[in-house]
MARVO-102204 format. One record per residue (C-alpha): residue number from 1; x, y, z. Coordinates in Angstrom, 2 decimals. Example, Ala and Ser with C-alpha at 12.3 -4.5 7.8 and 13.67 -1.06 7.14 Angstrom:
<recs>
+------+---------+---------+---------+
| resi |      c1 |      c2 |      c3 |
+------+---------+---------+---------+
|    1 |   12.30 |   -4.50 |    7.80 |
|    2 |   13.67 |   -1.06 |    7.14 |
+------+---------+---------+---------+
</recs>
This chain:
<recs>
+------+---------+---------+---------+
| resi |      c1 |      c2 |      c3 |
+------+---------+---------+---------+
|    1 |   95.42 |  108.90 |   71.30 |
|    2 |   94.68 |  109.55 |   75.00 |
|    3 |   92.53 |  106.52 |   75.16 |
|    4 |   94.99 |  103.96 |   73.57 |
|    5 |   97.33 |  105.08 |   76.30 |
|    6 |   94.53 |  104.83 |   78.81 |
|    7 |   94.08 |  101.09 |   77.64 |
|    8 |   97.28 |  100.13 |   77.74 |
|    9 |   98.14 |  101.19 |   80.87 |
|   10 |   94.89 |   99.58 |   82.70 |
|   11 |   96.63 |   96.55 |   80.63 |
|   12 |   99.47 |   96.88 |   82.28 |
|   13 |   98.39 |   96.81 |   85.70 |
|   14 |   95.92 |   93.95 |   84.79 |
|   15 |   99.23 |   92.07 |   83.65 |
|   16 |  101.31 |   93.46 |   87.00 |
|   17 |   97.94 |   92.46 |   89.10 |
|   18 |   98.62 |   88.60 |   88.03 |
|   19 |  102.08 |   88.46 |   88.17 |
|   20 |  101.36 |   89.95 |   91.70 |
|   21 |   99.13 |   86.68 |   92.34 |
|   22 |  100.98 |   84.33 |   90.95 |
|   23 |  103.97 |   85.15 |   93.27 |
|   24 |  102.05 |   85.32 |   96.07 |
|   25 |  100.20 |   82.61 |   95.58 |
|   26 |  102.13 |   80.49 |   98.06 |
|   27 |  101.67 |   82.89 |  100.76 |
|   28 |   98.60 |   83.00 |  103.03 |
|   29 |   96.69 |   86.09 |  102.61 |
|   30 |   97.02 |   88.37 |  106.00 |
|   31 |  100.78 |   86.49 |  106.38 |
|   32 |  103.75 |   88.98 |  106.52 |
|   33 |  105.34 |   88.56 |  103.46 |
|   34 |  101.67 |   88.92 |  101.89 |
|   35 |  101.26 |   91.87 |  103.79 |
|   36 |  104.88 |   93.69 |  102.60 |
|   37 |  104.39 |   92.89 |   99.13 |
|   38 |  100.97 |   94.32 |   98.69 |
|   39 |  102.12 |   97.50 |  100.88 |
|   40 |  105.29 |   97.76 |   98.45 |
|   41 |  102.67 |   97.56 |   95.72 |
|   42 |  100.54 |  100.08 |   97.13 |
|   43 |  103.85 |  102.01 |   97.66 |
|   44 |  104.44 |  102.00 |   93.95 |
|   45 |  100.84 |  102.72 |   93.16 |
|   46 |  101.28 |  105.96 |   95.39 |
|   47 |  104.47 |  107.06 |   93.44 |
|   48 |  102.65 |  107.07 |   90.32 |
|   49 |  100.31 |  108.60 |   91.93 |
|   50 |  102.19 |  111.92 |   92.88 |
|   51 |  103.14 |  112.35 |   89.09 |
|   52 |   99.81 |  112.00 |   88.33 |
|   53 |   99.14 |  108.28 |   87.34 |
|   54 |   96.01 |  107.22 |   89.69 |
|   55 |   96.28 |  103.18 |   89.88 |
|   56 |   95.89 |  103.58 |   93.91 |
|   57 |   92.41 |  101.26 |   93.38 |
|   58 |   93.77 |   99.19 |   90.52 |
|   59 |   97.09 |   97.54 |   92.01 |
|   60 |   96.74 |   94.56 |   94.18 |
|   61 |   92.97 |   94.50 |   92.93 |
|   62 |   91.41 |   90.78 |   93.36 |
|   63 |   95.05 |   89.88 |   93.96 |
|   64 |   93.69 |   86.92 |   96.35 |
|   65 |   90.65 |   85.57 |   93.96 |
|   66 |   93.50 |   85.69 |   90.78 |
|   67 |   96.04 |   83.73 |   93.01 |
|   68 |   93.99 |   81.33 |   93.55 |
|   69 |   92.08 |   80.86 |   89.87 |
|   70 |   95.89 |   80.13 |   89.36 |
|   71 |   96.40 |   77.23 |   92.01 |
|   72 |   92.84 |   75.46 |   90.33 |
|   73 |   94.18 |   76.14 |   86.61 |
|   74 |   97.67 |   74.09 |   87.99 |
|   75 |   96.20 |   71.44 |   90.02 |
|   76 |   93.94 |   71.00 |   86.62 |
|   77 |   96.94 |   70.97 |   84.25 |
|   78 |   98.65 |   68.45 |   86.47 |
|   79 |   95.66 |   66.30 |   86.31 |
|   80 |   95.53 |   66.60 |   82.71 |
|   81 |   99.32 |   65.76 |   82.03 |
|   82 |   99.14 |   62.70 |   84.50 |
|   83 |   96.03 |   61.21 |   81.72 |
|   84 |   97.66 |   59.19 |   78.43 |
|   85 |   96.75 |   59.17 |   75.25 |
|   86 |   92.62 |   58.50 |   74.87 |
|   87 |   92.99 |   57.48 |   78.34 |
|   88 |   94.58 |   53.99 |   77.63 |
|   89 |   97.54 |   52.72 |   79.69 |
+------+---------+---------+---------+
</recs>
């Protein structure tokens, strides 16, 4: 039992961890509004924390490499929706 719940949680903040990228994925790492969300983040991850949920080194983890992963997979769908058919025009 204790290990289902342990899975599902570290899916959980896996899951939170790319949302996290995906909105900031417009921002510039090191920019403020970068900065305040991963400190709110953290914040969260410190909450937890106190009621004995450790996620301090999990939240926010590879934020920056998952943000961008998602700009290539766009700029590659975009690329693949501008192509018709068999690539006849």
């Amino acid at each position: 039992m204790m290990s289902a719940c342990v899975k599902w949680a570290k899916e959980e903040v896996d899951a939170f961890n790319l949302l996290l990228a995906r909105q900031l994925s417009s921002a510039d790492e090191g920019a403020e509004v970068w900065t305040q969300c991963m400190n709110r983040a953290k914040e969260h991850a410190m909450m937890l924390n106190e009621v004995g949920l450790d996620f301090r080194n999990l939240v926010g983890r590879n934020v920056k490499s998952d943000a961008e992963a998602g700009k290539v997979a766009s700029r590659a769908a975009s690329t693949a929706s501008a192509q018709v058919g068999l690539g006849l025009s």
